[in-house]
ZAMARGU-4260 file (C-alpha; in steps of 0.2 Angstrom, whole numbers, plus 5000, padded with zeros to 4 digits):
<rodrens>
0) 5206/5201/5149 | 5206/5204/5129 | 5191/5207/5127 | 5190/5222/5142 | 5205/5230/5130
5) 5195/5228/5115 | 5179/5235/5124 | 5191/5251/5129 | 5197/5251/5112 | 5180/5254/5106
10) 5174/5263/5119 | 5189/5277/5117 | 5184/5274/5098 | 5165/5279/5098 | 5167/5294/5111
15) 5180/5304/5100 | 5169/5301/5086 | 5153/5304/5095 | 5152/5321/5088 | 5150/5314/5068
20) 5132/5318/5062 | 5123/5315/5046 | 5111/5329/5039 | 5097/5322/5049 | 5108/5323/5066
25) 5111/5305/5066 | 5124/5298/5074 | 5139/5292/5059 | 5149/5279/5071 | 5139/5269/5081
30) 5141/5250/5092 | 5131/5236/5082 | 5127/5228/5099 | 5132/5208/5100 | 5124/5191/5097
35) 5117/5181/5111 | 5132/5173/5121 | 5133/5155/5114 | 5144/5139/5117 | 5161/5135/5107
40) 5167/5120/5105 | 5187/5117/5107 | 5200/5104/5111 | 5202/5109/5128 | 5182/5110/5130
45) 5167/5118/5127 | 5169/5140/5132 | 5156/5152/5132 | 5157/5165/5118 | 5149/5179/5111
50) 5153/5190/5095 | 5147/5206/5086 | 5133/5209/5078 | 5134/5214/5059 | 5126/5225/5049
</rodrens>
């Protein structure tokens, strides 16, 4: 459910800047994509994860 929100967030973010250009029309805020989903390990047990990529 957090990360829906955060996936909103982001969403509502990169569409009111979608507009931002550089000088050769490339786009100024952009979504980095993710890493491949992988396994955390917890106390309470082992949870599938996934986190941005960075650039």
């Amino acid at each position: 459910m957090l990360q829906a929100a955060i996936d909103a967030e982001v969403d509502d973010f990169l569409a009111e800047h979608s507009g931002r250009r550089d000088e050769q029309g490339r786009r100024l805020v952009v979504r980095n994509g993710s890493l491949p989903e992988r396994e955390i390990l917890t106390a309470a047990g082992t949870l599938p994860g996934a986190s941005a990529a960075s650039s």
